[in-house]
NUNUBA-553162 format. One record per residue (C-alpha): residue number from 1; residue in one letter; chain; x, y, z. Coordinates in steps of 0.2 Angstrom, whole numbers, plus 5000, padded with zeros to 4 digits. Example, Ala and Ser with C-alpha at 12.3 -4.5 7.8 and 13.67 -1.06 7.14 Angstrom:
BEGIN
 lofi rodo mikol    X    Y    Z
    1    a     A 5062 4978 5039
    2    s     A 5068 4995 5036
//
This chain:
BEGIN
 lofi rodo mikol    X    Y    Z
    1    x     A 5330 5819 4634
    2    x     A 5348 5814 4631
    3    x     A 5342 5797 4643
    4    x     A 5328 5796 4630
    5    x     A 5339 5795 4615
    6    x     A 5355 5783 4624
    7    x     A 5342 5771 4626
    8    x     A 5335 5772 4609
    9    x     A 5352 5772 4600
   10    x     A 5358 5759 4611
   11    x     A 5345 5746 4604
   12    x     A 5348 5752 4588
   13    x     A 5366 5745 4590
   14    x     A 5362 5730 4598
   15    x     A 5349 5723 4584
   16    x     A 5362 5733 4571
   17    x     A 5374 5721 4577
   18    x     A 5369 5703 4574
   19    x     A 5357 5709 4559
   20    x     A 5372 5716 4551
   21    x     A 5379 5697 4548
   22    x     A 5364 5691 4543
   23    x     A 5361 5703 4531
   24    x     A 5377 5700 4523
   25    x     A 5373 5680 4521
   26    x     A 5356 5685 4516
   27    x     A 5359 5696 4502
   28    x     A 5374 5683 4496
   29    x     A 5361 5669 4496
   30    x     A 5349 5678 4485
   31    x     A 5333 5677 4498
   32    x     A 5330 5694 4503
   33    x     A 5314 5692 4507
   34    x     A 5317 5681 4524
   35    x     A 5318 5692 4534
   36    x     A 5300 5702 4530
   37    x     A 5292 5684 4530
   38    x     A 5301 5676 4545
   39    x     A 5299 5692 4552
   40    x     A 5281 5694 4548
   41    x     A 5277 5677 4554
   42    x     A 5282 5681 4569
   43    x     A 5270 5696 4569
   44    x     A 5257 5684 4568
   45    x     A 5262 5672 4582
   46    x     A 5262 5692 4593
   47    x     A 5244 5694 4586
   48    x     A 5237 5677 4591
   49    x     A 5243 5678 4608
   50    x     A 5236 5695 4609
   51    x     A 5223 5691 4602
   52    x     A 5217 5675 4611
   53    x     A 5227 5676 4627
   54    x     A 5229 5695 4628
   55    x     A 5246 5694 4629
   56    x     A 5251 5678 4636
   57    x     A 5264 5669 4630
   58    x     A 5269 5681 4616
   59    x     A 5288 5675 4615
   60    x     A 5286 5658 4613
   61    x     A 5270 5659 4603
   62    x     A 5278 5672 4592
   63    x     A 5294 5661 4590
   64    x     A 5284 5645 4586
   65    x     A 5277 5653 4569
   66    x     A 5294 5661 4566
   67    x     A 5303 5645 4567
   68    x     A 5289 5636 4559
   69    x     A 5292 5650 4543
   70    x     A 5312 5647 4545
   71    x     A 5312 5631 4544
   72    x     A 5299 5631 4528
   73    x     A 5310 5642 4520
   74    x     A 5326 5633 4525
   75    x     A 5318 5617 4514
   76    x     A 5312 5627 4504
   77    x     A 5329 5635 4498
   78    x     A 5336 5622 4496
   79    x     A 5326 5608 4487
   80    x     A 5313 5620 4476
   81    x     A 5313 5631 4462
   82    x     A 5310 5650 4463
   83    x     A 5313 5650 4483
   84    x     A 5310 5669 4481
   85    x     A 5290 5667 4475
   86    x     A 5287 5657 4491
   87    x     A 5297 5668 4502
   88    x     A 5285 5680 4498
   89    x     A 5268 5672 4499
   90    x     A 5276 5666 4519
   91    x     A 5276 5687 4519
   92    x     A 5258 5687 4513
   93    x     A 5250 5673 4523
   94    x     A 5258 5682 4541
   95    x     A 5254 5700 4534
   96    x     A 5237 5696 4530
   97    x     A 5234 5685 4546
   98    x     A 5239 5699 4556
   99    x     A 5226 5711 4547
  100    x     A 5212 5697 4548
  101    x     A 5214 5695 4568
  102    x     A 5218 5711 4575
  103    x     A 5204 5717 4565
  104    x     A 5192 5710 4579
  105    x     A 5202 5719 4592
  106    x     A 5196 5737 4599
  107    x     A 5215 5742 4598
  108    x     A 5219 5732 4582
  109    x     A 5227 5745 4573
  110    x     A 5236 5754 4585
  111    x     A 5246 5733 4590
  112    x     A 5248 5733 4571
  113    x     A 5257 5752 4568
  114    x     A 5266 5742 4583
  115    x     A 5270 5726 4575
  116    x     A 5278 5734 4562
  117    x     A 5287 5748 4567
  118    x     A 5289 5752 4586
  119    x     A 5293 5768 4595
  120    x     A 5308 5761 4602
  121    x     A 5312 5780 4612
  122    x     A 5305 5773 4626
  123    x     A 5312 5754 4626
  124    x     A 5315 5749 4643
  125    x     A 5335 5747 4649
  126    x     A 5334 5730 4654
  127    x     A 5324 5726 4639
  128    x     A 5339 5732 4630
  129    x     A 5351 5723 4643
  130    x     A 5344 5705 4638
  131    x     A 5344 5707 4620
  132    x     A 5361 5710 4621
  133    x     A 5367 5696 4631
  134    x     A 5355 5686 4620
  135    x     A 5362 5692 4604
  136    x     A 5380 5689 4610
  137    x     A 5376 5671 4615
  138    x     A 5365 5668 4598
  139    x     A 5382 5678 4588
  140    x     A 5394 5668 4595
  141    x     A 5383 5651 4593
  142    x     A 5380 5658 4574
  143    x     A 5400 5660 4570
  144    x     A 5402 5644 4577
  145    x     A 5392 5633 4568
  146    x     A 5394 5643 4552
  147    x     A 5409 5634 4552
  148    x     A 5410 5617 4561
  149    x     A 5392 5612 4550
  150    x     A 5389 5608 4531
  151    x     A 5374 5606 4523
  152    x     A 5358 5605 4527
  153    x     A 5363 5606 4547
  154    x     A 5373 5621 4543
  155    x     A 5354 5631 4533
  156    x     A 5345 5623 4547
  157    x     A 5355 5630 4559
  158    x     A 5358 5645 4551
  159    x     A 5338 5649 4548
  160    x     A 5332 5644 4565
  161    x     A 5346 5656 4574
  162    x     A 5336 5670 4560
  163    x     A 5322 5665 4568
  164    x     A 5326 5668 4585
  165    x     A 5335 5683 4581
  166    x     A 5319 5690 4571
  167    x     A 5306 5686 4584
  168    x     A 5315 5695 4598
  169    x     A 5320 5710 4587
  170    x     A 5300 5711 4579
  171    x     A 5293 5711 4598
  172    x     A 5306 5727 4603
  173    x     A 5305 5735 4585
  174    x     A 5293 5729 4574
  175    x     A 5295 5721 4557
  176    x     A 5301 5734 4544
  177    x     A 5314 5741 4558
  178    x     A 5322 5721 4557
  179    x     A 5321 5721 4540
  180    x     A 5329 5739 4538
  181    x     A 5342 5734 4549
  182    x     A 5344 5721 4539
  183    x     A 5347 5726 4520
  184    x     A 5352 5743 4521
  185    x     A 5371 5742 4530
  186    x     A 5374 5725 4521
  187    x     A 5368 5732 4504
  188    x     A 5379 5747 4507
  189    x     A 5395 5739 4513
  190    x     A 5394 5727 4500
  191    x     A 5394 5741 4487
  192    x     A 5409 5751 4494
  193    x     A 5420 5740 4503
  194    x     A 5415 5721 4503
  195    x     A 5434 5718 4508
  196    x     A 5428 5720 4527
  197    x     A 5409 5720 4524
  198    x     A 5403 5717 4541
  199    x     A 5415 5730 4550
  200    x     A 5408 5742 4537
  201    x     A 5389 5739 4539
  202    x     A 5391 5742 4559
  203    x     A 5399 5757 4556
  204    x     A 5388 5763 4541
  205    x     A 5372 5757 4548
  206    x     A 5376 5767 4568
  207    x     A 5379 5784 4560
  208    x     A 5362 5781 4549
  209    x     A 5354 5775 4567
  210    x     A 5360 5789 4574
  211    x     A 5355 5804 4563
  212    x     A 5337 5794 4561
  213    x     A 5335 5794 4581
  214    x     A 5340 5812 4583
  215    x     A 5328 5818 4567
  216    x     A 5313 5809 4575
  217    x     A 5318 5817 4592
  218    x     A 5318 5834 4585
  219    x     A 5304 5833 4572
  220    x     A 5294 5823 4582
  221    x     A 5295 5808 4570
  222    x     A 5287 5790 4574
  223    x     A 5306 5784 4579
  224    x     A 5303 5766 4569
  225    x     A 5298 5774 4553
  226    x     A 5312 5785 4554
  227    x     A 5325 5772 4555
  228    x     A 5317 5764 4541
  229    x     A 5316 5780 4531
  230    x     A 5334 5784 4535
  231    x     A 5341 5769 4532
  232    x     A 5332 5763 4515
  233    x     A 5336 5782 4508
  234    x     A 5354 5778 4511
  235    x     A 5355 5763 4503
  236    x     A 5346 5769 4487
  237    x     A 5354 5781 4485
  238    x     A 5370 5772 4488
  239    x     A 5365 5759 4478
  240    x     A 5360 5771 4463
  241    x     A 5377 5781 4466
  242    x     A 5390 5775 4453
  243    x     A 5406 5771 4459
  244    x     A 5420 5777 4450
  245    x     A 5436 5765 4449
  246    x     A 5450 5769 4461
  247    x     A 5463 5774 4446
  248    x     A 5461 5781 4430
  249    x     A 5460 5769 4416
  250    x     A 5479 5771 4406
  251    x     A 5475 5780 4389
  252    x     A 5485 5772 4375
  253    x     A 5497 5781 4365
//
């Protein structure tokens, strides 16, 4: 049991890690939605392998529409108006590609209840081993050019480290656990403490992971959907929570 659990906890930390940051920058830019559709875009890359190749070549199938969707909404963002309304039809074309091609597969529904929230209790360790050094490589390439590019090269760079990020997390976790992962620390840290946002959103979004993991453990919980539960409940309520100033306004007189 307790291996069980490590395992699944651990993986949540790993894709808590780098999502955390990019959370942060997405919800400062104002595109929420890249994630789901950059996310979802992948999805479909998964299901046409799957589909046609039974499996072959998922990764680099799956990372060829996610970068194909990053690199549209990169443009996008930064030439067009309402960047936001085409964000979301991205979303829709992969959600509904998905639908249309694993509908003529005998286990269609059970890749997509998979594609969109996985069962990540039972994630292999040296899956887990390779996101991480991944991540820490992708992290560390991230920080850099954050800060040595400008521009366009700077969004490029930015949206095509997302997308590589995103297709690796969707294959592990599926797309609502990313996008969870995502938003939810990020929106919560910003909230509280946006001084030392990132620090916050780890620490935030590991208890969350951890109280998810466990209540899908115990309650026999599809382990994905809790996560997602767990952590969207939070941030709502969070969000809906109204802070109250550190000191007491001074009352005249």
């Amino acid at each position: 049991m307790s291996d069980i659990l490590l395992s699944a906890f651990l993986l949540s930390l790993v894709l808590l890690g780098i999502h955390s940051f990019f959370g942060l920058e997405i919800i400062r830019r104002g595109i929420i939605f890249t994630d789901l559709a950059i996310g979802q875009m992948a999805a479909l890359g998964a299901a046409i392998s799957l589909l046609f190749w039974d499996g072959k070549g998922l990764y680099p199938i799956s990372l060829g529409t996610a970068l194909a969707g990053g690199i549209l909404i990169a443009e996008v963002s930064r030439k067009r108006p309402h960047p936001e309304a085409f964000i979301g039809l991205v979303y829709a074309f992969g959600l509904s590609g998905v639908v249309l091609l694993l509908s003529k597969s005998a286990h269609g529904m059970e890749t997509f209840q998979r594609l969109t929230a996985a069962d990540i209790l039972f994630t292999p360790w040296h899956e887990i081993g390779k996101t991480a050094i991944l991540y820490t490589g992708l992290g560390t390439f991230l920080f850099w050019s954050q800060r040595k590019t400008q521009g366009v090269v700077r969004d490029m760079l930015f949206f095509l480290t997302f997308a590589i990020t995103v297709t690796s997390s969707v294959r592990l976790a599926g797309v609502l656990v990313v996008f969870a992962l995502l938003l939810a620390p990020a929106l919560i840290a910003l909230k509280w403490y946006p001084k030392h946002a990132l620090w916050t959103a780890w620490a935030i979004g590991t208890v969350i992971n951890l109280l998810a993991i466990m209540a899908s453990y115990q309650l026999d919980f599809p382990t994905g959907y809790a996560i997602v539960f767990f952590q969207a409940m939070s941030a709502i309520l969070s969000h809906a929570w109204k802070r109250k100033p550190l000191h007491p306004p001074l009352r005249g007189g």
